[in-house]
N, C-alpha and C positions, 0 to 999 in steps of 0.2 A: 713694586709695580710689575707689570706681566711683562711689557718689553724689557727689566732687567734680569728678570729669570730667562729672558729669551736671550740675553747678550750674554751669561754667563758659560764658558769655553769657547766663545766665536773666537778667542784670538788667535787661537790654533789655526783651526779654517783659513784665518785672514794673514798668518806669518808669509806667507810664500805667496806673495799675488800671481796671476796669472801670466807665465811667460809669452810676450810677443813672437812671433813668427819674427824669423830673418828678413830684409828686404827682397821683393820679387819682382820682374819683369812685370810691366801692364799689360798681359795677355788677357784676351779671352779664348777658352777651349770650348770650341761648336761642336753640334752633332753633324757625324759626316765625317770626323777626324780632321777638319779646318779648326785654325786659329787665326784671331785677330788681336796685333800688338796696337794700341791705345794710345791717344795723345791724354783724353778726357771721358769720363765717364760718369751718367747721372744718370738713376733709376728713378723712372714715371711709375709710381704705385698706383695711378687711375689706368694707364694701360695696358701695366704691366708688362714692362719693355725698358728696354736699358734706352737710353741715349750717347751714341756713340764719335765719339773723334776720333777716326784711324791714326795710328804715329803717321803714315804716310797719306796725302792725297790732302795739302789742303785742308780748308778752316771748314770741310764740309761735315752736317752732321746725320747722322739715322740712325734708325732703330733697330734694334735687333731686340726680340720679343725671348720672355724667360726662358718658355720649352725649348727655346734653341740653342741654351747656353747650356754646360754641360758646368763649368769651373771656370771660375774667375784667379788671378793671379793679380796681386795688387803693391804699388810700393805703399809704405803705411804716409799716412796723409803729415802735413808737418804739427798738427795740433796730437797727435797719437804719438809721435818720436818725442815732443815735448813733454807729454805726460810720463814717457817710459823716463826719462829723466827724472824725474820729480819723483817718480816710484823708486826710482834707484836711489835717490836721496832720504830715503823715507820722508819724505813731505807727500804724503798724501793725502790728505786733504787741497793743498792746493793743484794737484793734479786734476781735480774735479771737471773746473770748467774747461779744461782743455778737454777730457772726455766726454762732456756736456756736449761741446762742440764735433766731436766725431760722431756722435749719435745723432745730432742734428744735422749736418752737413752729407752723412755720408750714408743715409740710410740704403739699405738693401746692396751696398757693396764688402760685407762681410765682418768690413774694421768697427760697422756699429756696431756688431755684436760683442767683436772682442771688446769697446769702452764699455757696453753693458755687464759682462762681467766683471771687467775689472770695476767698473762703478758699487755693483754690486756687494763686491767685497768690502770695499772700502765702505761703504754705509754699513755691513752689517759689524765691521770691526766700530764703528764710531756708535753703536748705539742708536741707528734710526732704522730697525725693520721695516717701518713703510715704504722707504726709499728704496731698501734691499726687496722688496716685495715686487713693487712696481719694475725694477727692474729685470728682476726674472721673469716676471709676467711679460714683460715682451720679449725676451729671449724664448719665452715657449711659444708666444704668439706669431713669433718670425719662424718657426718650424725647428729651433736650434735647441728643442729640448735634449738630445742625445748629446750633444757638446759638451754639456753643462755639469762641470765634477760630482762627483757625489759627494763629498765634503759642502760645496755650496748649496746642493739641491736640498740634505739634507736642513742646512740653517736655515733653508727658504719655508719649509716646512715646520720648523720648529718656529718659526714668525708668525705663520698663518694661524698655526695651535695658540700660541702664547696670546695675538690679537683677540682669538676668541676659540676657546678648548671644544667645539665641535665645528668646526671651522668647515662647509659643506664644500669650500672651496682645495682645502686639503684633502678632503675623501676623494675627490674626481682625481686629483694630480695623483694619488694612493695606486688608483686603480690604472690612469696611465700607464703611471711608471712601469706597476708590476705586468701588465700588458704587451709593453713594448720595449724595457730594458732602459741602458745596458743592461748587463746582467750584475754588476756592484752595486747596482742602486738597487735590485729586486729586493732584498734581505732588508734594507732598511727600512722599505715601501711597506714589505708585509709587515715587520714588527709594529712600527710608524704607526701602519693603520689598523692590526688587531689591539693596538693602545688605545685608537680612535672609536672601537665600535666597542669594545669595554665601556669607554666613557658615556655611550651614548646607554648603555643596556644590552647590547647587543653580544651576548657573551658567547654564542654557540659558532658563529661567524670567527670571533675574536679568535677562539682555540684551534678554528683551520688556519689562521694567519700563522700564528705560533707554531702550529704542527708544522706547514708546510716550511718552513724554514730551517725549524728541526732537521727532518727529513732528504729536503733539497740543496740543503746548502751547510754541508757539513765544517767547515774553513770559516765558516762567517765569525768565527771567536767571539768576541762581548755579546755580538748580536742574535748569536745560537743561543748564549747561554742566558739571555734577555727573556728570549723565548720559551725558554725550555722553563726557567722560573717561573715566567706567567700562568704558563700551560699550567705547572703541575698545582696553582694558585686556582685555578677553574674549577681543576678538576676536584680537587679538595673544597671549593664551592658549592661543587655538582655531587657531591658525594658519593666519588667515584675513587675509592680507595685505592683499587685495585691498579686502573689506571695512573693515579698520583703516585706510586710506589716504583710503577716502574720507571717512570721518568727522574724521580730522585736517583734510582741504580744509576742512568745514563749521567747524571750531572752527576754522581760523585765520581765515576769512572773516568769523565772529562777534568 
């Protein structure tokens, strides 16, 4: 089946779940160089504005609107310390619904994200890409694509391929990534996606993916020499001896 060629080496990815942040003060860091320490906090995604309990002043509550938050500081909620336990016991799976529950309870205050990765890990170690899918998908829908390792991003991508090998939805994340970085995930993105427009036909596209990786990202070890193979598989398609020749010198000198 496509989702077990898609599980095969995820355990790697999945050996090291993602480490929690320490405990931190209920701060918020405003524009202006103010801070506000917290009793309570819960974000209104219709108005887009935190709601806020000062640790001092009473049961009173307001809003403070997003543009005006610079950084949140949070202690992790008690279903997130729960889970980190459960991770530490390798019981993961039953960490689940206690991460189910920070993503539900605590959206847009940061710890959803971090259950969404770790959620994510945890599905894609068990065998259910949908799950791991959905979950990166709102980790990029929440703006937290750059957070997001390149070990995970890459299995997110290899899910969306394995679902369906011209996957229109991995081209666009392709094009992000190499877009906008970091710059560990570029090299994946190009190889990733000159595999993807191969598949489609698109072979002349495919060979800049490949070149430029070559070229740009000389350290990228398996992933150069990914590249560097494919290229000279093109070129030798393209009957372009001259060119295929010289890229074997470069890959036997590597």
């Amino acid at each position: 089946m496509k989702t077990q060629a898609f599980c095969i080496g995820m355990f790697a990815a999945c050996a090291t779940l993602l480490a929690l942040p320490s405990p931190a003060a209920n701060i918020m860091y405003l524009t202006g160089g103010k801070t506000l320490a917290f009793k309570t906090i819960r974000w209104d995604a219709a108005k887009n504005e935190f709601l806020v309990q000062p640790a001092s002043g009473g049961d009173a509550i307001f809003p403070v609107a997003k543009k005006d938050m610079l950084r949140l500081e949070m202690d992790p909620p008690a279903e997130m310390v729960q889970a980190q336990q459960l991770l530490a016991a390798n019981r993961s799976v039953e960490a689940i619904p206690s991460l189910l529950a920070v993503v539900a309870n605590y959206r847009g205050l940061n710890w959803d994200n971090t259950a969404r990765e770790l959620l994510a890990r945890i599905y894609v170690k068990g065998n259910e890409p949908a799950k791991a899918i959905k979950m990166v998908d709102e980790l990029l829908a929440a703006g937290a694509g750059a957070t997001i390792s390149a070990g995970l991003r890459t299995e997110y991508w290899k899910a969306l391929l394995a679902i369906d090998p011209k996957s229109a939805q991995a081209m666009k994340d392709f094009d992000e990534a190499i877009a906008t970085g970091p710059r560990d995930i570029v090299p994946v993105a190009q190889v990733m996606r000159g595999n993807l427009r191969r598949t489609l036909g698109r072979k002349a596209e495919a060979l800049q993916d490949y070149l430029r990786t070559i070229l740009f990202f000389e350290n990228a070890g398996a992933l150069r020499t990914e590249a560097l193979t494919k290229a000279i598989e093109i070129f030798d398609e393209l009957g372009d001896a001259a060119r295929a020749g010289e890229l074997r010198q470069m890959l036997a000198k590597k």
